[in-house]
C-alpha positions as CSV (number, residue, x, y, z in Angstrom):
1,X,0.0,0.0,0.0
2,X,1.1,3.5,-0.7
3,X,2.2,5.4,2.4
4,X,1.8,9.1,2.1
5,X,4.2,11.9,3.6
6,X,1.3,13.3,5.8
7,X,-1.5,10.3,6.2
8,X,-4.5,10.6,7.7
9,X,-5.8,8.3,10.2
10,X,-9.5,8.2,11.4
11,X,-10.4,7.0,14.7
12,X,-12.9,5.7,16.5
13,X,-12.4,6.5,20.4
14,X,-16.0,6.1,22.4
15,X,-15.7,9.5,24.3
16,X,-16.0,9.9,27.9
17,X,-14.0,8.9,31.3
18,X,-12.0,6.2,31.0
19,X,-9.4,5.3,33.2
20,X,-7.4,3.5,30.5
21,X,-5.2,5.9,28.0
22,X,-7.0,7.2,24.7
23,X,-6.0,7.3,21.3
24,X,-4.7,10.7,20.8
25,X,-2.1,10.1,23.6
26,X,-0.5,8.2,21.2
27,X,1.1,11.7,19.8
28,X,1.0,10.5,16.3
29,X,0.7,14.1,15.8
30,X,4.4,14.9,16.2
31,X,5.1,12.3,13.7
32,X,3.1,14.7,10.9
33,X,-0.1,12.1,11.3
34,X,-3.4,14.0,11.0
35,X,-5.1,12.0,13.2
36,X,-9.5,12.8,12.7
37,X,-11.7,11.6,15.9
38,X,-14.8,10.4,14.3
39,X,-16.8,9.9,17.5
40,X,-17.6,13.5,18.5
41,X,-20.7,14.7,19.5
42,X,-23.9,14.3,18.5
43,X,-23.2,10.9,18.4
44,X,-25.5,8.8,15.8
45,X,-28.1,7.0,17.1
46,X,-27.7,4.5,14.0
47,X,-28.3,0.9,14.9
48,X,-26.6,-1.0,11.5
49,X,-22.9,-0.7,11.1
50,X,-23.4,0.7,7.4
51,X,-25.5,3.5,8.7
52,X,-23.5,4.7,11.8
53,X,-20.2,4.4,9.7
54,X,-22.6,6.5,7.0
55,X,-23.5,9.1,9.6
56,X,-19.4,9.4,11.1
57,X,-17.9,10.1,7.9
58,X,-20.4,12.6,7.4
59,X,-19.3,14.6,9.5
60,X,-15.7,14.4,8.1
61,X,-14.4,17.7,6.5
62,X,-13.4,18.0,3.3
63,X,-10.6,17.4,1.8
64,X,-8.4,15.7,4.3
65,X,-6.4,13.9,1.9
66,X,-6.0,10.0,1.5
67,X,-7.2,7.9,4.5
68,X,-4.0,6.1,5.4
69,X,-6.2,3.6,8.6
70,X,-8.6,3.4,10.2
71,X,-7.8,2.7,14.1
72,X,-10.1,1.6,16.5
73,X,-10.3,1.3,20.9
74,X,-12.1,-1.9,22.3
75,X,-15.7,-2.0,21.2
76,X,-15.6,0.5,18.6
77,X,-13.3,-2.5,16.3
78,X,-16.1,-3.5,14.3
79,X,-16.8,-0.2,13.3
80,X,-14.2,0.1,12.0
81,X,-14.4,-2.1,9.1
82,X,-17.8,-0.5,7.8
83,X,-15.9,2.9,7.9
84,X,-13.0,1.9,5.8
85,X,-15.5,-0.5,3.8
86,X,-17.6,2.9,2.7
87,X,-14.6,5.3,2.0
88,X,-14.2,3.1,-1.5
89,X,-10.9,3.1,-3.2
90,X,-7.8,1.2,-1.7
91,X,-8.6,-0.1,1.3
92,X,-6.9,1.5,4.1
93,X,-5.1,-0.4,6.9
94,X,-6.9,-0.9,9.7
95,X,-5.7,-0.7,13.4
96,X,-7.4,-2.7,16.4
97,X,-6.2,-1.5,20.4
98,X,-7.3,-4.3,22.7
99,X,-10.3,-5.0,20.1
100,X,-13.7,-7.2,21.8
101,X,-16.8,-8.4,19.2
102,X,-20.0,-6.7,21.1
103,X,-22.3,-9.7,21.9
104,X,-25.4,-10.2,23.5
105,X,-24.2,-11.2,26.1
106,X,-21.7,-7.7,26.8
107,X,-25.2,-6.0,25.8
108,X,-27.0,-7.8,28.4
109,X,-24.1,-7.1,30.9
110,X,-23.1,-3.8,30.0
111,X,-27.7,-3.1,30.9
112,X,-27.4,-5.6,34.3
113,X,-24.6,-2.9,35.7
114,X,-26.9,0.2,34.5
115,X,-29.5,-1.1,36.6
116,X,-27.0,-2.0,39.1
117,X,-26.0,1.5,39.7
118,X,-29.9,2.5,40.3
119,X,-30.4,-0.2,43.2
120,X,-31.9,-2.5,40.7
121,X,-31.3,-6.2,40.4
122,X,-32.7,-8.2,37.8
123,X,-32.6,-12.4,38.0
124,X,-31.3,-13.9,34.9
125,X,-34.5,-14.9,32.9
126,X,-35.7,-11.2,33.3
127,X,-32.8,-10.0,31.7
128,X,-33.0,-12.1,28.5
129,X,-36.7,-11.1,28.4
130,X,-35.6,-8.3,27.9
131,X,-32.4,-8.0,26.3
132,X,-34.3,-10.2,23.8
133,X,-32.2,-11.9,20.8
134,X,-34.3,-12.1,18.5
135,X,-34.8,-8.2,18.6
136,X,-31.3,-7.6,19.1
137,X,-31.2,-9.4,15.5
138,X,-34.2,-8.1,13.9
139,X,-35.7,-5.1,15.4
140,X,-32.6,-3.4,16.9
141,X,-34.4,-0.1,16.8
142,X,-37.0,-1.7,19.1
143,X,-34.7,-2.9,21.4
144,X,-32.6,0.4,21.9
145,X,-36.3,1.8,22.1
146,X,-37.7,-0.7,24.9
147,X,-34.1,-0.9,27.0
148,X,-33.5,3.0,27.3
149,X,-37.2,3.7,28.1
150,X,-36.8,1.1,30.8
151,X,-34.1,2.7,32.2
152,X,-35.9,6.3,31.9
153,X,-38.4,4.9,34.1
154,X,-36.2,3.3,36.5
155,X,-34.2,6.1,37.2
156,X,-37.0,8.9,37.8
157,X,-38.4,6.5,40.2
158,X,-35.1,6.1,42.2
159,X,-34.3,10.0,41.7
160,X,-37.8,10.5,43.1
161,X,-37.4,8.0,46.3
162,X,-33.6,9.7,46.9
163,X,-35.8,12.9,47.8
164,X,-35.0,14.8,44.4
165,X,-38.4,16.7,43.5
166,X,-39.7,16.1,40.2
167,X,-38.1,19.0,38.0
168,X,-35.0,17.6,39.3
169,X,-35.5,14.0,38.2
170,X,-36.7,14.6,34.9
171,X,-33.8,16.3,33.9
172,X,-31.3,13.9,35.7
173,X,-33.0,10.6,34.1
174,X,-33.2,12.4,30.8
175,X,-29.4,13.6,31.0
176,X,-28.5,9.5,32.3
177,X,-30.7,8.1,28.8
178,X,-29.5,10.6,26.9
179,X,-25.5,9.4,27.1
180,X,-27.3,5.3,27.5
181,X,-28.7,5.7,24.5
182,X,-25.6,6.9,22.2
183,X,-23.2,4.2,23.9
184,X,-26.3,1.4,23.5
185,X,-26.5,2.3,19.8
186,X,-23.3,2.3,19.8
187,X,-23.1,-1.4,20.8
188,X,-25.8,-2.3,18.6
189,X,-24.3,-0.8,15.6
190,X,-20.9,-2.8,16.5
191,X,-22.8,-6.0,16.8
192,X,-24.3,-5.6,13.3
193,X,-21.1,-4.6,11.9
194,X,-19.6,-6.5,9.1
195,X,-16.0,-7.5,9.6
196,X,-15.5,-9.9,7.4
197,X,-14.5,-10.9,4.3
198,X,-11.3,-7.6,4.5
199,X,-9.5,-7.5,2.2
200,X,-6.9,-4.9,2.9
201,X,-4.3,-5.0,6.4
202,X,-5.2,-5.5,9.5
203,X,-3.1,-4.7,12.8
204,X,-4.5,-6.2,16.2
205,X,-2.5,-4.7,18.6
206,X,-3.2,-6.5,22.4
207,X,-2.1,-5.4,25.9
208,X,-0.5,-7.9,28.2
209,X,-3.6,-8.3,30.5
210,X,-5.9,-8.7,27.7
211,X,-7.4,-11.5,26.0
212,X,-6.3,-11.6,22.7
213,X,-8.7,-14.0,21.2
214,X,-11.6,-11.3,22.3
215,X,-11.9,-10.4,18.8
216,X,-11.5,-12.3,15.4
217,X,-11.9,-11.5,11.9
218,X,-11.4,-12.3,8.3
219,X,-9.1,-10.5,6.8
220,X,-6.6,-10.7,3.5
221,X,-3.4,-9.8,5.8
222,X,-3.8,-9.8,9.4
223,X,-1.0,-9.1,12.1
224,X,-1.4,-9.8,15.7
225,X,1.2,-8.8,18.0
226,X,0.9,-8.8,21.8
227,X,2.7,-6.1,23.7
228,X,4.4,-6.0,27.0
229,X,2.0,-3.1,28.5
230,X,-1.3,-3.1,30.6
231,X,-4.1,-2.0,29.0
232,X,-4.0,1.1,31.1
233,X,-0.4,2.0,29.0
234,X,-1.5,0.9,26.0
235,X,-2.5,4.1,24.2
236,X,0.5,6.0,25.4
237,X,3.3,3.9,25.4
238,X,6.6,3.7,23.0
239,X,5.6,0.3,21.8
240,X,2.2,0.9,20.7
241,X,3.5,4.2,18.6
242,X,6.5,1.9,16.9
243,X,4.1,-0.5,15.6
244,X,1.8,2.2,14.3
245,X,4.1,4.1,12.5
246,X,5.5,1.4,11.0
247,X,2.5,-0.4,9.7
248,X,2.0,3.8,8.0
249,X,5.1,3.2,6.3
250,X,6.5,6.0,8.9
251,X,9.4,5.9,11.5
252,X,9.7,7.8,14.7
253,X,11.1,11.2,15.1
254,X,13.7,12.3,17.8
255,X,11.1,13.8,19.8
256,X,9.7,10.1,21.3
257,X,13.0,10.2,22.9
258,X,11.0,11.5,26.2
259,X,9.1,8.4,26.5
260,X,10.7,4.8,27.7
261,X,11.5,2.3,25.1
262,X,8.7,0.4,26.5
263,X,5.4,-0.2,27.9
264,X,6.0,2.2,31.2
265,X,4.1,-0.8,33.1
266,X,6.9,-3.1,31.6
């Protein structure tokens, strides 16, 4: 693949707290990679891979040159084939950090702790009612739909027995759906995403303390390489920047000199 001087590199980096490091503390920056953050607010509320991948590059401005990769943090892996899938032309490389396949299952977890953090507790059988798979599958819409409106209820009434008045409530449980239902369409767009057959590269880069068989694909030329970091490290450290500048055909500058030749956890 062609590297150019200056490449451009999208990336998909769920916004937010995380305690784990992010994409753009990677610095690939100082290495003359324009690096674009596709997941900026408003987030879409797309439920198929093609159409959130329609609805990010969207908002992509003009004229930023050839897409070198597409790199992607955790969840947000399977997006990342539909994005590079609908820029068209040569297929870009594609760069996976600690990559996981969203499941029913995560769904269904990822809901269980939401409730969890209201005082809820659901048994088992309640929560595949309602995390059903056959919507998941065929009425996504409808199950982002019934799951956040769930949760709005859930939370007024626990914001209402906490002793907040009901001005108060309303806006909190509203503010608390508002940010579940980008991240659950979010998940439900990743599920639905279509990562295979890939033609073009494929980097899977893993952190020491993370399974690397948590995501798996089909892909023309695929590289896995597990690094020495935690998954904390893993978006800022010297390793992680080597092999991405290398698989964009770049080398490092003297100014990664300041960081450690490895992993700082290693």
């Amino acid at each position: 693949m062609h590297r150019s001087e200056n490449p451009v590199v999208l990336a998909l980096d769920y916004p937010g707290y995380r305690k784990e490091a992010r994409i753009e503390e990677l610095g690939l920056d100082r290495h003359g990679v324009r690096v674009l953050d596709l997941l900026r607010g408003p987030l879409p509320r797309a439920v198929s891979g093609v159409g959130y991948a329609a609805r990010l590059l969207a908002n992509v401005p003009s004229g930023p040159g050839p897409v070198a990769a597409v790199a992607a943090y955790c969840a947000s892996a399977p997006l990342a084939f539909e994005v590079a899938a609908a820029l068209g032309g040569e297929p870009p490389a594609i760069v996976l950090f600690d990559a996981e396949t969203t499941s029913r299952d995560s769904i269904t977890a990822d809901y269980r702790a939401r409730l969890g953090g209201l005082g809820v507790q659901l048994d088992e059988a309640e929560l595949s009612e309602r995390v059903d798979a056959d919507a998941l599958a065929d009425d996504p819409e409808r199950l982002v739909e019934e799951l956040t409106g769930d949760l709005a209820r859930r939370a007024h009434a626990a914001l209402r027995a906490a002793g907040a008045d009901e001005a108060e409530s309303a806006a909190s449980a509203t503010h608390m759906v508002n940010a579940y239902t980008d991240w659950l369409s979010h998940l439900v767009a990743a599920h639905h995403a279509r990562t295979s057959p890939w033609e073009g590269e494929v980097l899977c880069l893993t952190s020491a303390d993370t399974d690397p068989f948590g995501f798996t694909c089909a892909a023309g030329r695929q590289r896995a390489l597990r690094l020495s970091c935690e998954r904390f490290e893993l978006l800022r450290s010297e390793e992680t920047r080597a092999a991405v500048l290398d698989v964009l055909g770049l080398t490092r500058t003297s100014d990664t000199r300041e960081r450690t030749a490895r992993c700082p956890a290693a």
